[in-house]
C-alpha positions as CSV (number, residue, x, y, z in Angstrom):
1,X,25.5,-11.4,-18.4
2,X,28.9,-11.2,-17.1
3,X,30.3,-12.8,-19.9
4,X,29.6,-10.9,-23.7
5,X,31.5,-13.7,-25.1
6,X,29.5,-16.4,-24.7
7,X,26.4,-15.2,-25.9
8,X,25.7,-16.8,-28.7
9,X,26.0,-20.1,-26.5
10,X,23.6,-18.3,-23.9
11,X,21.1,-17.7,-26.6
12,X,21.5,-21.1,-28.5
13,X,20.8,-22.9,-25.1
14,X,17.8,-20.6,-24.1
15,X,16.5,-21.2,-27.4
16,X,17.2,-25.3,-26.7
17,X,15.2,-25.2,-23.3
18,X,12.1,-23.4,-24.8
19,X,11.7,-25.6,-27.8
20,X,11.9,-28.3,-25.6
21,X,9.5,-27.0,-23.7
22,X,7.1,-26.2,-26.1
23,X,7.6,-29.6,-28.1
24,X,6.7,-31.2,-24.5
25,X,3.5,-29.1,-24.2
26,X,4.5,-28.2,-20.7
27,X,2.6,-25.3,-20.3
28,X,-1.0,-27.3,-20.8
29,X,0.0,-30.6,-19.1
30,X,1.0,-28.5,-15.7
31,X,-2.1,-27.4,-15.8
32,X,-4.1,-30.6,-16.3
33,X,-4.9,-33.0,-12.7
34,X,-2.9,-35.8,-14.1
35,X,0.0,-34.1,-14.6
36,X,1.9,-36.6,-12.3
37,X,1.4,-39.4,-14.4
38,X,2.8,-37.3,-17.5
39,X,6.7,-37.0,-18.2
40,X,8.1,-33.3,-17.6
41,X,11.6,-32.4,-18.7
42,X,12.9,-30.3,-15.7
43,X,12.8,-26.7,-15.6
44,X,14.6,-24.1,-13.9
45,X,11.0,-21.6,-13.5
46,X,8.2,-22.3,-11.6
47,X,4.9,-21.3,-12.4
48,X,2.3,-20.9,-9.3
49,X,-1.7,-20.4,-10.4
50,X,-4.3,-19.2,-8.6
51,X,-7.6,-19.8,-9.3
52,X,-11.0,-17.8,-8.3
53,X,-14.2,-19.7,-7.5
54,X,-15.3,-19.8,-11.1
55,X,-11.9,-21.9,-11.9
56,X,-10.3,-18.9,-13.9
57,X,-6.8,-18.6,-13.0
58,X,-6.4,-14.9,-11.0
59,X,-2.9,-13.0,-11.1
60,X,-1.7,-9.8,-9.6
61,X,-1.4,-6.8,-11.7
62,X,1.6,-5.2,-9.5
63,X,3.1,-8.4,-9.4
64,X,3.0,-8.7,-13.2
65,X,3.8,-5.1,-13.6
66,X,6.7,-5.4,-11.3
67,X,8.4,-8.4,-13.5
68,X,8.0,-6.2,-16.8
69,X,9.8,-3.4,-14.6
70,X,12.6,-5.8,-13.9
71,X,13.1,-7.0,-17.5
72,X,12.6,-3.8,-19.4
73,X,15.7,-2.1,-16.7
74,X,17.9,-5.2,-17.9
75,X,17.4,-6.6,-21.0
76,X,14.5,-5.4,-23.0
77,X,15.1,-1.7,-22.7
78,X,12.0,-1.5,-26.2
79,X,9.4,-2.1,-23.7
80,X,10.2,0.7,-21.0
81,X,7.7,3.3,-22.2
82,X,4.7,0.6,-22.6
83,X,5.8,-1.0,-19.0
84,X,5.5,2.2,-17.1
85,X,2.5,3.5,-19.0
86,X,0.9,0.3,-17.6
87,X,2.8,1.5,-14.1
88,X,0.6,4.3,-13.6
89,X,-2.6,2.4,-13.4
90,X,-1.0,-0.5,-10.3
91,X,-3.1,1.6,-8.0
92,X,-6.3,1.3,-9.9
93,X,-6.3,-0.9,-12.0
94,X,-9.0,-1.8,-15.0
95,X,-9.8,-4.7,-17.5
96,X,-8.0,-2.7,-20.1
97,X,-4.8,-2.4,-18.6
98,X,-4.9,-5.7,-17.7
99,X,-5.1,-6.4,-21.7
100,X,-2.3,-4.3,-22.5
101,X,-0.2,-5.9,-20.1
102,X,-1.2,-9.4,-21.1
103,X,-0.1,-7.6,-24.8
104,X,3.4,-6.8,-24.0
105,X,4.0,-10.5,-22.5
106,X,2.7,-12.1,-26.0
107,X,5.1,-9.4,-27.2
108,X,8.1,-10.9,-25.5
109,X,7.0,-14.4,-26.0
110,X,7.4,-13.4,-30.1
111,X,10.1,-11.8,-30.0
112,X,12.3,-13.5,-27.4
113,X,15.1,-14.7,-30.2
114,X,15.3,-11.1,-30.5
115,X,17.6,-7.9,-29.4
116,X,19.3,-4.8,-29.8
117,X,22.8,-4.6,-30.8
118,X,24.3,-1.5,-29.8
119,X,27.8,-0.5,-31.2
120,X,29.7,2.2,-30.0
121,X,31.7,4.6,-33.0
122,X,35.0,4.4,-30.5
123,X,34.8,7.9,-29.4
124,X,34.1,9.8,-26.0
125,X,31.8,12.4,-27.0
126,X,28.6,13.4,-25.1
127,X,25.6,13.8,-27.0
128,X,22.1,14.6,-26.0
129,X,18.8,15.2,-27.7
130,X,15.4,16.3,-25.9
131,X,11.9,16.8,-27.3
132,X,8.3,17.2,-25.7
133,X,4.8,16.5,-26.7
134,X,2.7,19.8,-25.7
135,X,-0.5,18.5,-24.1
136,X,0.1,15.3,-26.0
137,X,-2.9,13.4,-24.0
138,X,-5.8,15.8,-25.5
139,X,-8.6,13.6,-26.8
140,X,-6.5,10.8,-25.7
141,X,-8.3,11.0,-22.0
142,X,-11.3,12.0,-21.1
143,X,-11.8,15.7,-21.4
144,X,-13.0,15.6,-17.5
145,X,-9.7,14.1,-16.5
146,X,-7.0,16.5,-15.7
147,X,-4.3,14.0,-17.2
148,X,-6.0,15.0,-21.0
149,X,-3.8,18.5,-20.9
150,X,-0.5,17.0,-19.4
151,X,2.3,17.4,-21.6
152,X,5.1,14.9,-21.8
153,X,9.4,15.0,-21.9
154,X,11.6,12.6,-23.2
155,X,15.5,12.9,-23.4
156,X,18.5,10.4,-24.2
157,X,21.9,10.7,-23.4
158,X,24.7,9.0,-25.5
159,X,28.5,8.3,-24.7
160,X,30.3,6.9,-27.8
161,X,27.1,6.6,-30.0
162,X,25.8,4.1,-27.2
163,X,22.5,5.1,-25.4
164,X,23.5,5.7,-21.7
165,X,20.3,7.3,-20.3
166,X,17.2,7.8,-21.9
167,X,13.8,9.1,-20.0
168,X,10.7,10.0,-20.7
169,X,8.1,11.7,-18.0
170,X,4.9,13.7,-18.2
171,X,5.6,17.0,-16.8
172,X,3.4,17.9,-13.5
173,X,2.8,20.8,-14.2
174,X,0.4,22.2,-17.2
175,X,2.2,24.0,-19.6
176,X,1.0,26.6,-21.9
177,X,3.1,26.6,-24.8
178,X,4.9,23.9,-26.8
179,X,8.1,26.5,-26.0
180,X,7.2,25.7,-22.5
181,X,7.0,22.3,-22.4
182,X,10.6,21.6,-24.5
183,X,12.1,24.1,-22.2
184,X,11.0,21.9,-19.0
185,X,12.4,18.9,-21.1
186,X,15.3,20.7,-21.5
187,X,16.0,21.7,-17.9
188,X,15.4,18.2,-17.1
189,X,18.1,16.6,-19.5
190,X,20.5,19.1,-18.7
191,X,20.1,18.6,-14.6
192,X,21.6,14.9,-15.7
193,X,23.9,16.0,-18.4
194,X,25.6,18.1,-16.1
195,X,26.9,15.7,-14.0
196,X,27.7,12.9,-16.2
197,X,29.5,15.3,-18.2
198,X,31.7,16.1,-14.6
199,X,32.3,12.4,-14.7
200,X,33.3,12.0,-18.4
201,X,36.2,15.2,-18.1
202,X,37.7,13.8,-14.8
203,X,38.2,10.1,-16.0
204,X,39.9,11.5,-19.3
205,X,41.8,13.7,-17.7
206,X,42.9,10.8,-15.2
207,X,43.3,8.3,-18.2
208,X,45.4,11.3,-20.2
209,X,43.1,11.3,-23.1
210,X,41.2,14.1,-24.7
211,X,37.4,14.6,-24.9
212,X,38.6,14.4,-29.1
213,X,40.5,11.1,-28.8
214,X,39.7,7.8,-31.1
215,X,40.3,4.6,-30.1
216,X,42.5,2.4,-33.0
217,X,41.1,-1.1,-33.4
218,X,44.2,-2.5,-31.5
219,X,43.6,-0.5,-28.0
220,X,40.3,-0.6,-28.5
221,X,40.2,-4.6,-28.2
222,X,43.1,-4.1,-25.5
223,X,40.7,-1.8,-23.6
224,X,37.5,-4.3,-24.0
225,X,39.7,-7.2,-23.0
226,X,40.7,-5.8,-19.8
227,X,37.1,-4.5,-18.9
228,X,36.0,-7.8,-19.6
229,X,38.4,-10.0,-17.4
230,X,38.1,-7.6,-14.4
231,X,34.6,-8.1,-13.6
């Protein structure tokens, strides 16, 4: 949204549309055969069904995944981890990850009035936390699999109390020691940290401010108007 301060207008007239919608029972009638004989408010999606021989409708798993990818890298950063846990399994695909992607789209669906609000605290310090789950997947998998004694990473990198990268992974190789696994989290979130740090010291030191400066409330709604107007 190039435009923060409309928002609330944004939201009151997605809100609007979906009522509408929903009051219209436009899901069902586009479904039914004599949908052309029924009244349909115009819409800006379209929705495309494809049915197998038995009549059930059929839709793509990558296709679906792919969507989720989309959203949860723009505007629904809560759903990342469940999005690429269903990732892994585009390939190969079972029943059961069907149904937990079918759960995270009735997720959105109930939660779509709602959001994160992020503040920042006005500063331009750098903070970074990493943990790691040692062999995490035991007696989560089957004990045949070689995924059951995978360990996993996750890291998040702040700027200004405001989330600025956050990953998590499940480290290739098998580690042998919680130590071990934290340490390969570690040397993970650092190999990012380093050079956003780089980045940080440079545009200070351009802007003549200190890594210890505080924005007042007056240059700090200077600053957001100006960032706001130029793009």
């Amino acid at each position: 949204m190039r435009d923060h301060l409309h928002i609330k207008e944004w939201l009151a007239a997605a809100r609007k549309e979906i009522t509408q919608l929903e009051k219209k029972n436009c899901w069902s009638e586009c479904l039914k055969s004599e949908a052309k004989s029924e009244k349909i408010i115009p819409c800006t999606w379209v929705f495309n069904f494809k049915r197998n021989p038995a009549g059930e409708i059929e839709w793509n798993y990558a296709s679906v995944v792919g969507m989720l990818l989309y959203v949860s890298n723009n505007t629904r950063p809560d759903i990342t981890f469940a999005v690429s846990q269903v990732a892994r399994f585009t390939a190969n695909s079972k029943k059961s990850h069907a149904t937990a992607v079918k759960t995270i789209v009735r997720y959105l669906l109930r939660t779509r009035t709602k959001g994160l609000i992020v503040k920042s605290d006005r500063t331009y310090d750098l903070d970074t936390w990493v943990d790691a789950d040692f062999a995490g997947l035991y007696t989560q998998e089957p004990p045949e699999s070689p995924m059951s004694v995978k360990s996993r990473y996750a890291y998040i990198i702040r700027f200004g109390g405001m989330p600025l990268v956050w990953k998590t992974q499940l480290i290739s190789e098998n580690c042998l020691s919680t130590l071990h696994s934290e340490y390969v989290g570690l040397s993970n979130a650092v190999r990012n940290l380093i050079p956003i740090r780089s980045l940080v010291l440079d545009t200070l030191e351009q802007l003549g401010l200190t890594a210890n400066s505080q924005l007042s409330d007056a240059r700090y709604s200077k600053i957001t108007k100006v960032l706001t107007s130029s793009r």
